[in-house]
PDB file of N, CA, C and O in Angstrom:
ATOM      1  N   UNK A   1      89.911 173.773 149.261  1.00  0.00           N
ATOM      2  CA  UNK A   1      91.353 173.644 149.200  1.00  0.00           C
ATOM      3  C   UNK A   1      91.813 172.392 149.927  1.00  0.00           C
ATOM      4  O   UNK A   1      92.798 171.754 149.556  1.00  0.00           O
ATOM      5  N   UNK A   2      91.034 172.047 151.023  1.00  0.00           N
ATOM      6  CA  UNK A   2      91.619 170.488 151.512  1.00  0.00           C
ATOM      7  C   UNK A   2      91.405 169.832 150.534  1.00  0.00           C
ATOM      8  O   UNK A   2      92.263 169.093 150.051  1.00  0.00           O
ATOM      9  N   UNK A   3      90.462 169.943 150.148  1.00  0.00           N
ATOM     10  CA  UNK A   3      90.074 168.417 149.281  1.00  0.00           C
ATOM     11  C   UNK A   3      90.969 167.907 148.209  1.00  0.00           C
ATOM     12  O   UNK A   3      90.804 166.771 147.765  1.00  0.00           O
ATOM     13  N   UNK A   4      92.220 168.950 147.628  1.00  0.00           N
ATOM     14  CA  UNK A   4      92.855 169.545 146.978  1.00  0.00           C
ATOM     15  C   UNK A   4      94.364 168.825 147.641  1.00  0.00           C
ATOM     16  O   UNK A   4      95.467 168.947 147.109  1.00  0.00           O
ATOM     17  N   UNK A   5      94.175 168.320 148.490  1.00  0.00           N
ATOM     18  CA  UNK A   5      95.801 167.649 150.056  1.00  0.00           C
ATOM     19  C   UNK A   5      94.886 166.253 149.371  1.00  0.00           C
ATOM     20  O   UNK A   5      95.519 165.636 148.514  1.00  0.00           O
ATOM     21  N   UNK A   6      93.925 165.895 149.583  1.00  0.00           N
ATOM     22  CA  UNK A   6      93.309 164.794 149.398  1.00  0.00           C
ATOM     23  C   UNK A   6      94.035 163.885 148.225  1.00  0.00           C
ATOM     24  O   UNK A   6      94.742 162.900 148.015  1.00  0.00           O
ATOM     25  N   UNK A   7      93.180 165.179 147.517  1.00  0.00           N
ATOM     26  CA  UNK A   7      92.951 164.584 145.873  1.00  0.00           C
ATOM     27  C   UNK A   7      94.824 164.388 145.312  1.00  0.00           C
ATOM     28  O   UNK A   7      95.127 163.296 144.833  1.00  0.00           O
ATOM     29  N   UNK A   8      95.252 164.814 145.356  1.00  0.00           N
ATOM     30  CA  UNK A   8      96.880 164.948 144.658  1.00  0.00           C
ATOM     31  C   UNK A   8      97.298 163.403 144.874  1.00  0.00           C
ATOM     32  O   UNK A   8      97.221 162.543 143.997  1.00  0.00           O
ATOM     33  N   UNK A   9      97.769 163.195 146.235  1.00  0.00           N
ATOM     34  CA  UNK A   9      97.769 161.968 146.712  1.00  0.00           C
ATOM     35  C   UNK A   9      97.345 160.814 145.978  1.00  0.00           C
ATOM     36  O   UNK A   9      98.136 160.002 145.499  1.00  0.00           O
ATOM     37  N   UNK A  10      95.696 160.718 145.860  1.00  0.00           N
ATOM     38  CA  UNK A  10      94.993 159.726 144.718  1.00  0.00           C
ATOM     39  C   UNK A  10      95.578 159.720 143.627  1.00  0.00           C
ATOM     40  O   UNK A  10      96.056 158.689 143.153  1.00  0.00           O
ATOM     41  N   UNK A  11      95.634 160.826 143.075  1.00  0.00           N
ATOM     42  CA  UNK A  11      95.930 160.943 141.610  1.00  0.00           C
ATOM     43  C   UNK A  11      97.253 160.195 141.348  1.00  0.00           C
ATOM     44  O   UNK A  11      97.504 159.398 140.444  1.00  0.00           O
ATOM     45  N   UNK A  12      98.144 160.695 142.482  1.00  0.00           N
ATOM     46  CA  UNK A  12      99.839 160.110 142.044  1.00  0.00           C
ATOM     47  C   UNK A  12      99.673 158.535 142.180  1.00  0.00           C
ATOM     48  O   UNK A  12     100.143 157.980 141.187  1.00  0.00           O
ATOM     49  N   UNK A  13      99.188 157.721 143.034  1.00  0.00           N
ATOM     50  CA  UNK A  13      98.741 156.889 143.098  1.00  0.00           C
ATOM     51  C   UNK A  13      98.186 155.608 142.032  1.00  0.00           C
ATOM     52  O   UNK A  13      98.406 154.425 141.769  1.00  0.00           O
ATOM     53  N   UNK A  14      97.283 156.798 141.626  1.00  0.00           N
ATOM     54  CA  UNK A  14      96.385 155.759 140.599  1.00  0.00           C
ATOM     55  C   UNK A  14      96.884 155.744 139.620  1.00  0.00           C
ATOM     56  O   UNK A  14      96.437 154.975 138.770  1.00  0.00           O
ATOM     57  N   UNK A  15      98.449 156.894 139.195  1.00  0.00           N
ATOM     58  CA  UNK A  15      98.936 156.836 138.184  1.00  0.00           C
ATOM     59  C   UNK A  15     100.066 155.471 138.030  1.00  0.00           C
ATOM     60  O   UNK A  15     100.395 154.846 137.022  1.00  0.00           O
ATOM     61  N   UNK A  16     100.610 155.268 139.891  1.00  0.00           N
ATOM     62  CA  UNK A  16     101.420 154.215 139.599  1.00  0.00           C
ATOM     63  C   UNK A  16     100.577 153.157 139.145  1.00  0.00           C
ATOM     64  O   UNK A  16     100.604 152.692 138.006  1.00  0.00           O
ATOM     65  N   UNK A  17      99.920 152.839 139.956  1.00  0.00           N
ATOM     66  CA  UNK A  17      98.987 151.837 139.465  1.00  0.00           C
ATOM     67  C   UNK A  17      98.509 151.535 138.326  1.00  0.00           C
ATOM     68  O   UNK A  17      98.133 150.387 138.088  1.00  0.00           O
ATOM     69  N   UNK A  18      98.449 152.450 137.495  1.00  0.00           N
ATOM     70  CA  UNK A  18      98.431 152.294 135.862  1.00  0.00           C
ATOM     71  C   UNK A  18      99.908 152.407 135.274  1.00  0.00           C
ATOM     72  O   UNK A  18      99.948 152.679 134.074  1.00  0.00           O
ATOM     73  N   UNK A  19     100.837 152.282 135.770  1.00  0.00           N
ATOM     74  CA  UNK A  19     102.122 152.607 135.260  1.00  0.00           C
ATOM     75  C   UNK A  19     102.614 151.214 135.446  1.00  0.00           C
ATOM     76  O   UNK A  19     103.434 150.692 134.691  1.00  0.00           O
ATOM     77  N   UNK A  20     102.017 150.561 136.607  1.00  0.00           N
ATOM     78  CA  UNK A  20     102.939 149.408 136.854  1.00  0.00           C
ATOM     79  C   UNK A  20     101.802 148.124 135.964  1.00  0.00           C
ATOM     80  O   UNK A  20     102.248 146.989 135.799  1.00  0.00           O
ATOM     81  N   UNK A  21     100.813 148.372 135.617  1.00  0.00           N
ATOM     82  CA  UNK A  21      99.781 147.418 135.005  1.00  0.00           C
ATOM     83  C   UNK A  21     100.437 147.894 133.682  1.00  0.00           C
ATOM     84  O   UNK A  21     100.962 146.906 133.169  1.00  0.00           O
ATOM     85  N   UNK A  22     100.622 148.986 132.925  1.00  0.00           N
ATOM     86  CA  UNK A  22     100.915 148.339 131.306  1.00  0.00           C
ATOM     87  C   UNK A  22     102.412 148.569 131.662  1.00  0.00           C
ATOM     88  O   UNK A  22     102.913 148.838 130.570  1.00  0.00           O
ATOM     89  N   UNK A  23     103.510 148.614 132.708  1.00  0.00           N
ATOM     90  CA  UNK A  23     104.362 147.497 132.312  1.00  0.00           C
ATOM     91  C   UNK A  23     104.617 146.333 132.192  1.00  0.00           C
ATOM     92  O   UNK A  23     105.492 145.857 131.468  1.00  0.00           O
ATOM     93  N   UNK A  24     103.466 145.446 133.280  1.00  0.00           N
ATOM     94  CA  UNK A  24     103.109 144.129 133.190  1.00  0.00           C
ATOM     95  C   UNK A  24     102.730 143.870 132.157  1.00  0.00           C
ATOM     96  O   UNK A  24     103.316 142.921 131.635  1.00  0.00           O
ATOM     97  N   UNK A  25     101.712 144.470 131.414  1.00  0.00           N
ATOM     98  CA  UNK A  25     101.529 143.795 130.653  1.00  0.00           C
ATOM     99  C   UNK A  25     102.428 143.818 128.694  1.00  0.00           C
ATOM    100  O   UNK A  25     102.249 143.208 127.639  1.00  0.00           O
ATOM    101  N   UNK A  26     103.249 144.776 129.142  1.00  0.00           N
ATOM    102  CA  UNK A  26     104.182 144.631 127.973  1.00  0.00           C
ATOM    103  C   UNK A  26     105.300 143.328 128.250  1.00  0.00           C
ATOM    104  O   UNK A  26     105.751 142.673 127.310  1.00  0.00           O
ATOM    105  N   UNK A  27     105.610 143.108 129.465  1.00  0.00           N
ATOM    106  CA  UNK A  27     106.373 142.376 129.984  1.00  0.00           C
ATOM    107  C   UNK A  27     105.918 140.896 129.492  1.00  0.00           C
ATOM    108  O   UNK A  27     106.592 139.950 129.084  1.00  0.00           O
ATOM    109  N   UNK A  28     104.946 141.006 129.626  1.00  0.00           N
ATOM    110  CA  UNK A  28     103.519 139.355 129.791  1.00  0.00           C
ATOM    111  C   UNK A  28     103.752 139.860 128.261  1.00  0.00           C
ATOM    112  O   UNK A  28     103.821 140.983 128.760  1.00  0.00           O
ATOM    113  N   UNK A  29     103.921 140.071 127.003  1.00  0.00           N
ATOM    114  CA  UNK A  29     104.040 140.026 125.679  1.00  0.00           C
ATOM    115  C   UNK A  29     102.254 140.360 124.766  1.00  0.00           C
ATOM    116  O   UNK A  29     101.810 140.223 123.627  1.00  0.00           O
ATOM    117  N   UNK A  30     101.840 140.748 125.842  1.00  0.00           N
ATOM    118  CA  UNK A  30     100.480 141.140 125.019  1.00  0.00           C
ATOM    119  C   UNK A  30     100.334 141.911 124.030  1.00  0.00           C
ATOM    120  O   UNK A  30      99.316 142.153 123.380  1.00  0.00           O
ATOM    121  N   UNK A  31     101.768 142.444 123.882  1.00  0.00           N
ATOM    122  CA  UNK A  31     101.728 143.818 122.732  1.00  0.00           C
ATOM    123  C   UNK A  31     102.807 143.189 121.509  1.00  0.00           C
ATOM    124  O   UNK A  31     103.378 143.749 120.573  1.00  0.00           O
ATOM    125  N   UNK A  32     102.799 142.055 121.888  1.00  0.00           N
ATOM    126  CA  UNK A  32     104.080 141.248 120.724  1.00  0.00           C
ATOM    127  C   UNK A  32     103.316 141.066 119.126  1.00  0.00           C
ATOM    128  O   UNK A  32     103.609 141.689 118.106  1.00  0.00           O
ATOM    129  N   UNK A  33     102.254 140.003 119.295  1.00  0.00           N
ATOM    130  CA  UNK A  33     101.769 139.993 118.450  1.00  0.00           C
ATOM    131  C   UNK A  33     100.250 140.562 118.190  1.00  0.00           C
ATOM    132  O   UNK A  33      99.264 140.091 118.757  1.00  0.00           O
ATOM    133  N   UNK A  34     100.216 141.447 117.423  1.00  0.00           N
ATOM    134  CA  UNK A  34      98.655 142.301 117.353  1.00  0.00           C
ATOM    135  C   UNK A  34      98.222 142.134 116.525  1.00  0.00           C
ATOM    136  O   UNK A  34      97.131 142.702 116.562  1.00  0.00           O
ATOM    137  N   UNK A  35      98.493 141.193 114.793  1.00  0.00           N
ATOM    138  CA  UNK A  35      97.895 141.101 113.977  1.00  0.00           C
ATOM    139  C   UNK A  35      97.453 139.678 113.598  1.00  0.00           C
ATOM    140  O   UNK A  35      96.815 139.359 112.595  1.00  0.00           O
ATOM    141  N   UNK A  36      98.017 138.689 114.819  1.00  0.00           N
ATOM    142  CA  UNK A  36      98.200 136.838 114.353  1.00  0.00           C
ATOM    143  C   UNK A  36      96.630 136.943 114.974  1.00  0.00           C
ATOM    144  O   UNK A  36      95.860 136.758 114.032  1.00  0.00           O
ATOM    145  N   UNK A  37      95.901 137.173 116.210  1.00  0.00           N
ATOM    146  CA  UNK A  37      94.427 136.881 116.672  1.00  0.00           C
ATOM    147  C   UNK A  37      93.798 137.035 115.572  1.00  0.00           C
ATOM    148  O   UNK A  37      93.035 136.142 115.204  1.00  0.00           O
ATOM    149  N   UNK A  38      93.984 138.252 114.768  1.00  0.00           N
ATOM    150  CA  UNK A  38      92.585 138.857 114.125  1.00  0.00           C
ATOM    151  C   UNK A  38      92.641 138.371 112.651  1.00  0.00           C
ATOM    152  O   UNK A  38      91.721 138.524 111.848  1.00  0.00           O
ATOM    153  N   UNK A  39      94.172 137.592 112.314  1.00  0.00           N
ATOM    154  CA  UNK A  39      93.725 136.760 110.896  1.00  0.00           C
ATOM    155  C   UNK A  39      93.380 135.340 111.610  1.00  0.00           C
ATOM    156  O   UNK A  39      92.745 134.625 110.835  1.00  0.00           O
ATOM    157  N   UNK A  40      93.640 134.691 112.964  1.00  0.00           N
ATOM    158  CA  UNK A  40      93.502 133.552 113.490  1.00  0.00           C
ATOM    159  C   UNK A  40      91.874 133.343 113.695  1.00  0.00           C
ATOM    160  O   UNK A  40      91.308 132.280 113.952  1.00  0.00           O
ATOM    161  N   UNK A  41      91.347 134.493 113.532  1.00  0.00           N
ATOM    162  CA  UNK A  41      89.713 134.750 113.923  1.00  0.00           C
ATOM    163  C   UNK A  41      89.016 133.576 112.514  1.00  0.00           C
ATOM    164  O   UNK A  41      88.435 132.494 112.595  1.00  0.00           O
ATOM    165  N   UNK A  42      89.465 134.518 111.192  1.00  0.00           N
ATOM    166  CA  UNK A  42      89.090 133.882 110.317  1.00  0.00           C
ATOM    167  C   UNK A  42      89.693 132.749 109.483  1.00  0.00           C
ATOM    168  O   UNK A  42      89.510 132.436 108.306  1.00  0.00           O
ATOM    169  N   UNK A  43      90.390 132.280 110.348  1.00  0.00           N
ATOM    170  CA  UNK A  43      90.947 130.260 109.804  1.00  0.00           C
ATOM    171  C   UNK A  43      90.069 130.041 110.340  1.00  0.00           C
ATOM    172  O   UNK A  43      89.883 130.699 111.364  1.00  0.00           O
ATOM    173  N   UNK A  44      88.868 128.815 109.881  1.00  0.00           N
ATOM    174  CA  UNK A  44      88.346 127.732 110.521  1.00  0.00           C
ATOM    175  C   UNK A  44      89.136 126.488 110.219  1.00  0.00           C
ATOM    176  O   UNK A  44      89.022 125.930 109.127  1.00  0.00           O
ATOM    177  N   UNK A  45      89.959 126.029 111.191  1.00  0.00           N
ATOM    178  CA  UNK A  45      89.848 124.466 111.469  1.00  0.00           C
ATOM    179  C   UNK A  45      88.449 123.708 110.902  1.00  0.00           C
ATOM    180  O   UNK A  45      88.545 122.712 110.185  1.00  0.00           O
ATOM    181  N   UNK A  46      87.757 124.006 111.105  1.00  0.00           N
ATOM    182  CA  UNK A  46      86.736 122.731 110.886  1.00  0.00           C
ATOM    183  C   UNK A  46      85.855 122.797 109.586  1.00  0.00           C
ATOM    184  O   UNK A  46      84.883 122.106 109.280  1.00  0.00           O
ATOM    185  N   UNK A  47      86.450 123.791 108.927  1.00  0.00           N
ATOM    186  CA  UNK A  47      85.706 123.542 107.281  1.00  0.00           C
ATOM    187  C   UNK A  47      86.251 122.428 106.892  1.00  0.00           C
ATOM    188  O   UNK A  47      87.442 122.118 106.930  1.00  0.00           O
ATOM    189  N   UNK A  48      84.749 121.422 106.261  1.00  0.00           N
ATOM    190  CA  UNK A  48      84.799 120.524 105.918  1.00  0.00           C
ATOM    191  C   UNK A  48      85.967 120.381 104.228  1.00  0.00           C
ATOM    192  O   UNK A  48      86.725 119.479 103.871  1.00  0.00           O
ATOM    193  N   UNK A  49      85.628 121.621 103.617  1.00  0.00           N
ATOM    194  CA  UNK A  49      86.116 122.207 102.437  1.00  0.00           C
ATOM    195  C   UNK A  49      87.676 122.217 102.323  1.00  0.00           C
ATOM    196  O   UNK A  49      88.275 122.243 101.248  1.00  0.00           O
ATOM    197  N   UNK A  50      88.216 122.197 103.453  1.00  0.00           N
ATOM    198  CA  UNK A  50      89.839 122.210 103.747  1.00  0.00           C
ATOM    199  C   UNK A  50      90.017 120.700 103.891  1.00  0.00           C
ATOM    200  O   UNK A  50      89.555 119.979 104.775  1.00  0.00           O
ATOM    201  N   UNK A  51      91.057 120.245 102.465  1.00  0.00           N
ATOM    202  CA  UNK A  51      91.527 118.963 102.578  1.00  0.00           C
ATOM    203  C   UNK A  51      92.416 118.555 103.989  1.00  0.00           C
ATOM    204  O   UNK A  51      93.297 119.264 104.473  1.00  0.00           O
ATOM    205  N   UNK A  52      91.974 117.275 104.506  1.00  0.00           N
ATOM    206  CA  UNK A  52      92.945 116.964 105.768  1.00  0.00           C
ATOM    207  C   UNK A  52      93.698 116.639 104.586  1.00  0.00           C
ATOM    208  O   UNK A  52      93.431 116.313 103.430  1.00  0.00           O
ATOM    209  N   UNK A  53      95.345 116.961 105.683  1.00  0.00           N
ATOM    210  CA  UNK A  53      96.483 115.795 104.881  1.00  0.00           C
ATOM    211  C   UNK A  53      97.053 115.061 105.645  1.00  0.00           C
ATOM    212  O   UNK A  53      97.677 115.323 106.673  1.00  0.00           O
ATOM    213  N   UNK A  54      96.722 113.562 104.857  1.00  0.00           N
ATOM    214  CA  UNK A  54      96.862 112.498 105.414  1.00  0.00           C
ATOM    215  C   UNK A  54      98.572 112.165 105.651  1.00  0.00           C
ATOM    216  O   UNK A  54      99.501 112.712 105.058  1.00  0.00           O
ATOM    217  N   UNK A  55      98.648 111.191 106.612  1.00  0.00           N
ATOM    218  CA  UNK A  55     100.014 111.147 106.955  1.00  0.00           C
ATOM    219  C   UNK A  55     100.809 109.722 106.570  1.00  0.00           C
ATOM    220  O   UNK A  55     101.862 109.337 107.079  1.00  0.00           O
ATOM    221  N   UNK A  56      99.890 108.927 105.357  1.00  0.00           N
ATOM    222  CA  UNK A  56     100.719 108.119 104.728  1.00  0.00           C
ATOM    223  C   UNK A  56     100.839 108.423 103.558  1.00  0.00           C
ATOM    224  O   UNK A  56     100.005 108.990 102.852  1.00  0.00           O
ATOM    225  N   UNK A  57     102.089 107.995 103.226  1.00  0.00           N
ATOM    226  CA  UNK A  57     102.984 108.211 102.104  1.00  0.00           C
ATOM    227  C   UNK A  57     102.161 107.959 100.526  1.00  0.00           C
ATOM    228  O   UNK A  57     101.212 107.194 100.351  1.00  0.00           O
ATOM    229  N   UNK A  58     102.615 108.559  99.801  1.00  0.00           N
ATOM    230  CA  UNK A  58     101.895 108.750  98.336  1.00  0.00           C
ATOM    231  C   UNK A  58     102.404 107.758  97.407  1.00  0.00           C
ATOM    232  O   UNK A  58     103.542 108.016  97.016  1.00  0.00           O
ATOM    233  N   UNK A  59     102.005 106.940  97.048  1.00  0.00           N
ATOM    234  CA  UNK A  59     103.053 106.409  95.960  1.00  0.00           C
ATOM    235  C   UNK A  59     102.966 107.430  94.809  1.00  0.00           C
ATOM    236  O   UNK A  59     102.190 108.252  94.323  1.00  0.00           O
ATOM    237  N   UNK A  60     104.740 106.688  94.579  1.00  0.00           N
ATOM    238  CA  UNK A  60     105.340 107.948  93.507  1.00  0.00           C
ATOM    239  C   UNK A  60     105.583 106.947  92.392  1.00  0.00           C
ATOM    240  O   UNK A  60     106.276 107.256  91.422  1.00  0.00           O
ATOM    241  N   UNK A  61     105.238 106.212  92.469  1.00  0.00           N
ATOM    242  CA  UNK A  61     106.145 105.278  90.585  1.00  0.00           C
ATOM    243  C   UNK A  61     104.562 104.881  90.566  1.00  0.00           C
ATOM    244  O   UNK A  61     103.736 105.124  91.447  1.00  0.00           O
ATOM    245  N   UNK A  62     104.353 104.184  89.288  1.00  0.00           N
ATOM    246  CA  UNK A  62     103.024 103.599  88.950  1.00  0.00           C
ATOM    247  C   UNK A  62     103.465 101.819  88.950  1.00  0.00           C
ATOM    248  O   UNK A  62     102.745 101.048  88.315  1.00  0.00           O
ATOM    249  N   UNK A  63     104.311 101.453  89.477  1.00  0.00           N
ATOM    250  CA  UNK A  63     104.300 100.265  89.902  1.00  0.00           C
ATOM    251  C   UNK A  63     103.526 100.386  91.239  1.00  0.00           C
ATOM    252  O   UNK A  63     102.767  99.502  91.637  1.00  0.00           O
ATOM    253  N   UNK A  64     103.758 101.486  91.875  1.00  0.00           N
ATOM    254  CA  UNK A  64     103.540 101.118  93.533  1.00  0.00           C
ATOM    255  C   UNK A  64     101.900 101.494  93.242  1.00  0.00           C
ATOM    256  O   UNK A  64     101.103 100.865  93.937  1.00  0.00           O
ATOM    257  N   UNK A  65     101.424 102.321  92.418  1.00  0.00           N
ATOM    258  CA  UNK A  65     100.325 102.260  92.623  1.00  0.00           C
ATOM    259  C   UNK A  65      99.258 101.327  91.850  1.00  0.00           C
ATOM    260  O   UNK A  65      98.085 101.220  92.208  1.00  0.00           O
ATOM    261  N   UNK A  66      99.935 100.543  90.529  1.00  0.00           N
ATOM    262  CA  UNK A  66      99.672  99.230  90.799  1.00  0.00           C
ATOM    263  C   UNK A  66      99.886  98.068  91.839  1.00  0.00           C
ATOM    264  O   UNK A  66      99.295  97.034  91.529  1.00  0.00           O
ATOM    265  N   UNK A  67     100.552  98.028  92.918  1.00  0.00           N
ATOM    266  CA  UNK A  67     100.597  96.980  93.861  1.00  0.00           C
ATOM    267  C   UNK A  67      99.358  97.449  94.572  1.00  0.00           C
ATOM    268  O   UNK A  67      98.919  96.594  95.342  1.00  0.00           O
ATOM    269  N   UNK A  68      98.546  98.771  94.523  1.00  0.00           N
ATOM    270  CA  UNK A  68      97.588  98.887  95.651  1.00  0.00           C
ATOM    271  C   UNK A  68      96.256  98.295  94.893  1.00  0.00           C
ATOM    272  O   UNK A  68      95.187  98.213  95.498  1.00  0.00           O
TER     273      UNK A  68
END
């Protein structure tokens, strides 16, 4: 039955302590987005297969792309 004075104590305890960690961490936004990581997993950046796009201008008339 002491152990019982002990134990209660801990328990209320360890509950704040888990009470005040996932309000932090709802606060800190860890629960905002849950589905952007796990399609972000499978984009590779570095497939060669994915056109870069370049950042000069296209010619649009076929004069301009006769002047090149």
């Amino acid at each position: 039955m002491d152990a019982l004075y002990m134990l209660i104590p801990i328990a209320i305890g360890v509950m704040f302590v888990i009470v005040i960690a996932f309000i932090y961490t709802v606060k800190s936004g860890q629960y905002d987005d849950l589905e952007g990581p796990a399609h972000r997993i499978l984009m590779d950046d570095d497939d060669p297969r994915i056109p870069h796009q370049s950042t000069e201008p296209q010619p649009t008339s076929p004069s301009d792309k006769l002047k090149e």
